[in-house]
Structures are given as structure tokens and as C-alpha cells.
C-alpha positions as CSV (number, residue, x, y, z in Angstrom):
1,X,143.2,156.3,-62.2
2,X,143.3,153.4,-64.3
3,X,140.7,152.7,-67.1
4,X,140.1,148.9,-67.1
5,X,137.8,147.3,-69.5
6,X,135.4,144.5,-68.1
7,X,137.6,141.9,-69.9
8,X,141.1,143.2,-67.8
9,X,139.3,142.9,-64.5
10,X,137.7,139.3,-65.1
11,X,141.7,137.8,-66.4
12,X,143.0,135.9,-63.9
13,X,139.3,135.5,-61.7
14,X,138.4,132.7,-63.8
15,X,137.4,129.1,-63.7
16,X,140.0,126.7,-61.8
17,X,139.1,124.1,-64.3
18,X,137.9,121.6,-61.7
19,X,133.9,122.1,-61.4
20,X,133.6,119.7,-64.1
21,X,136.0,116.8,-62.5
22,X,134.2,117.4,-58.9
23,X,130.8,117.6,-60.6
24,X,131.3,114.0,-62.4
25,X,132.8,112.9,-59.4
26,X,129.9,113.7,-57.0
27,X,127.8,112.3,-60.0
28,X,129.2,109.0,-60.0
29,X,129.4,108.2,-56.1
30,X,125.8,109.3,-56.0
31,X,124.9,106.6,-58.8
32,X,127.0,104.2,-56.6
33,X,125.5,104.4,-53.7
34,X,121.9,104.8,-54.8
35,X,123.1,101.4,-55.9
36,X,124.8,100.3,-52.4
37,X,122.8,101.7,-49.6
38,X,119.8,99.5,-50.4
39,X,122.1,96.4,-50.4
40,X,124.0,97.0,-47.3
41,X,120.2,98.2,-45.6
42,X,119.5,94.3,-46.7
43,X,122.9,92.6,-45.8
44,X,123.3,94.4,-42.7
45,X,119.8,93.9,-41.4
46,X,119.9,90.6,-40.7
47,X,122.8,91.1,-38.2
48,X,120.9,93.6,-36.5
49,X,119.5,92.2,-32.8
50,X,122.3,89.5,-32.8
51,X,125.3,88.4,-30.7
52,X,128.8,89.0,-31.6
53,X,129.1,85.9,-32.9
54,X,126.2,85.8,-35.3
55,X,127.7,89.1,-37.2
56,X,131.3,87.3,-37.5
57,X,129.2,84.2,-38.7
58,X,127.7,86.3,-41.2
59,X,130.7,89.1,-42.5
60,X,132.9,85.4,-42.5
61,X,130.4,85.3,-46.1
62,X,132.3,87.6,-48.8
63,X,129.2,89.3,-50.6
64,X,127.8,91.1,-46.9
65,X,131.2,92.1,-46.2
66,X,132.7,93.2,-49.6
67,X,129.0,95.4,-49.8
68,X,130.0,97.2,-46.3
69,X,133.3,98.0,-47.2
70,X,132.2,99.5,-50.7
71,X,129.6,101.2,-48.8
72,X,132.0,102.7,-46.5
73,X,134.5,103.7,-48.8
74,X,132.2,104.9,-51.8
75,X,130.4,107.1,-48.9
76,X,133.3,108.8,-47.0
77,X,134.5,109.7,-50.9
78,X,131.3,111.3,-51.4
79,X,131.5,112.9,-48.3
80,X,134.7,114.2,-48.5
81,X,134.1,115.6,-52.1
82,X,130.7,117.0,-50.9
83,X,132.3,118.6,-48.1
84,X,135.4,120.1,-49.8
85,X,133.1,122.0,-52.6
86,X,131.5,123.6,-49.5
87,X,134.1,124.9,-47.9
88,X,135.9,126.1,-51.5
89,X,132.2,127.8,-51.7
90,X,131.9,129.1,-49.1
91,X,135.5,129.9,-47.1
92,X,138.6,131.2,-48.9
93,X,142.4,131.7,-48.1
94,X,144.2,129.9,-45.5
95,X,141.0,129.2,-43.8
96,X,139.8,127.2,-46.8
97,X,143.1,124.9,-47.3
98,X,143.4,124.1,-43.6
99,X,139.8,123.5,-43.9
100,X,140.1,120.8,-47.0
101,X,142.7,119.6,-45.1
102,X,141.3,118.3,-42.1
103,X,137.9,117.3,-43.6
104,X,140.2,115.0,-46.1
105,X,141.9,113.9,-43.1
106,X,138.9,112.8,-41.0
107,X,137.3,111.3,-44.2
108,X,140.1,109.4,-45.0
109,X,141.1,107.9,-41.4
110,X,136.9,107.3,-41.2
111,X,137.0,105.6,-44.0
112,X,140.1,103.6,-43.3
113,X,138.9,102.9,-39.2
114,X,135.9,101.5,-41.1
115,X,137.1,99.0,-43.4
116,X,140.0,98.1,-40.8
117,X,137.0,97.0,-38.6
118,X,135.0,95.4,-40.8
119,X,138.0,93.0,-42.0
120,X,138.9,92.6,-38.3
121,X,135.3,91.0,-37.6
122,X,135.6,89.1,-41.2
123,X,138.3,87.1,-40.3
């Protein structure tokens, strides 16, 4: 039987030395888009009710469409990063990177479906 002290059994089952990097992360999309969902609830509402046309009339303008693409990107981040400290929380092993995985995946090509969109109706 092997006499291990408190200390031997805690080396190695330390911090990964990312909590703070995903913490300021989180911290900083949150600040952006408490900045970004108001604006894009105000660009975008005018388009709401309208034809086709109207909304390519009014993403053709660079401030409505430049907000929904910051918008989009700035919230898929946050989601993905959200997300991904879930599943490190509350998965582990395989499970957890195949996990990460996909959820990046489906963030990313969300994120990159969105914005391909919006420039499609911009120009």
C-alpha cells in the first residue's frame, strides 16, 4: 500500500491554464454584443414586413449590413466558447473532444452560412 501525501495525489490534476483565456473571452463577446444586439434589433427592424426587394434595398447600405455580420459572427463565437466550457464541464474523454469538435464545427459553418448570406443579399 502506498502512502501518498495530499500534495502527490493533486500533481498532475491541476489547472489546464485556460479558465482565464476562456473567461476573458466569454467576457469580452458578452460586452460586444450587449453592444450589438440592440443595433441589429434597430437595423433589422425596419426590414421586417417587407418584400425581398426592400431588405436588398436596405443591406445595399454598409452600416445595417456590417452590424448583422458582426452580430452573427461575435454571437456564434460566444456560442461556441459557451458551449465548449459546457461540455469540458460536464463530459470527459473521447466523448468530450468529439463533442468540441462538432459544436466548433456547427458554429463555425453557422457562422460562415450566415455572413455568406447576408453578403449574397448585400450585393
Amino acid at each position: 500500500m502506498a502512502f501518498l501525501t495530499d500534495r502527490k495525489r493533486a500533481v498532475g490534476m491541476g489547472s489546464a491554464h485556460a479558465g482565464v483565456h476562456h473567461h476573458w473571452s466569454m467576457t469580452v463577446s458578452a460586452y460586444g454584443l450587449l453592444i450589438l444586439v440592440p443595433l441589429f434589433v434597430f437595423t433589422f427592424g425596419p426590414t421586417l414586413g417587407g418584400t425581398y426587394e426592400q431588405a436588398v434595398a436596405y443591406y445595399h447600405r454598409p452600416f445595417p449590413a456590417i452590424v448583422a455580420a458582426l452580430t452573427l459572427i461575435v454571437g456564434f463565437a460566444h456560442f461556441k466558447n459557451g458551449v465548449q466550457m459546457a461540455i469540458e464541464d460536464y463530459s470527459a474523454g473521447l466523448t468530450r473532444q468529439i463533442l468540441i469538435v462538432v459544436t466548433t464545427c456547427i458554429s463555425y459553418a453557422a457562422m460562415a452560412t450566415g455572413v455568406f448570406a447576408l453578403v449574397r443579399l448585400a450585393l
